[in-house]
N, C-alpha and C positions, 0 to 999 in steps of 0.2 A: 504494500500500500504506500510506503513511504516513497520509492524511486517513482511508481506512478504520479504520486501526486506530486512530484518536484517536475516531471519530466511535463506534466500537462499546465503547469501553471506555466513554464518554462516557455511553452509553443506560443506563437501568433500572439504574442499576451502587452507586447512593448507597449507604455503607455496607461497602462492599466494601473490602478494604486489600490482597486480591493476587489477580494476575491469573495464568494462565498463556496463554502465547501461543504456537502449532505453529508452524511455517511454513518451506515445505521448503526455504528457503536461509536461514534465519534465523543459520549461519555467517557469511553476509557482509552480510546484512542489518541484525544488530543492529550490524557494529561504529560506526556514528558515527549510529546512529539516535538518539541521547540530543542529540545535536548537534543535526538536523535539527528535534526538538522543541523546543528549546531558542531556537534560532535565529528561528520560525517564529509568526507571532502566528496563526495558524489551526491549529495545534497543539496539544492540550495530552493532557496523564497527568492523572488526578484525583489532587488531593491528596493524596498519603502511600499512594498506591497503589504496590506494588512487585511490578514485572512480573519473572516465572519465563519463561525464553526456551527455549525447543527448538524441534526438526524431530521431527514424525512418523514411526512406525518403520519403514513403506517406504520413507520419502527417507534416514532418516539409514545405512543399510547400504549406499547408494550413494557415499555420504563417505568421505571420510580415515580415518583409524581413530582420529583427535585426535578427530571430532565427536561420536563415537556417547559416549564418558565425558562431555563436555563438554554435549550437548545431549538425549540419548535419554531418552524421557520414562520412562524405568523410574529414572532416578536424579535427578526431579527430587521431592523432599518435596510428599506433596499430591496428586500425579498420580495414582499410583494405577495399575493397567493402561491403559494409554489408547493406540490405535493412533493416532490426531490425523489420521485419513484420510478421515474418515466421507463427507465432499462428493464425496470420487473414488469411491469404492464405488457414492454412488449414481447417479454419469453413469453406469456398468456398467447 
C-alpha cells in the first residue's frame, strides 16, 4: 500500500497541494504511515502536499463509532458527497 500510494500521488499530480486518500483501514493504516515515508528512500509525498485521510462510507459504518467523526468523508473539507467505493461497485 505504501509504494502505491507514493507512486500515484507521484503521477500527473504537479501543482496539486492536497490530496485526499479512502482507504478502508486507513484507522490503522495512517497511524505511523508518516514514519514509514519518512524512514524510507523509495518513499516520498510531493512537496507541501497535505494528504486528507478517510475510509469510505461502507467501511467506515463497520468501525468504532470514534472512526466515522474522525474519518467519514462527509466531514472531510473538499470531499464533497463521495462514497470512496467506486472499484468494489464495479467487481459487482
Amino acid at each position: 500500500m505504501d509504494y502505491a500510494l507514493s507512486e500515484s500521488l507521484s503521477y500527473n499530480t504537479t501543482g496539486l497541494d492536497r490530496a485526499i486518500v479512502l482507504y478502508d483501514i486507513m484507522c490503522q493504516y495512517s497511524v505511523h504511515m508518516n514514519d514509514r515515508f519518512n524512514e524510507s528512500p523509495f518513499l516520498t509525498i510531493p512537496k507541501g502536499m497535505k494528504i486528507s485521510k478517510g475510509i469510505g462510507l461502507f467501511h467506515v459504518h463497520e468501525h468504532q463509532d470514534v472512526c466515522f467523526a474522525r474519518f467519514a468523508p462527509n466531514f472531510i473539507v473538499g470531499a464533497g458527497q463521495v462514497e470512496g467505493e467506486i472499484v468494489e461497485t464495479l467487481w459487482a
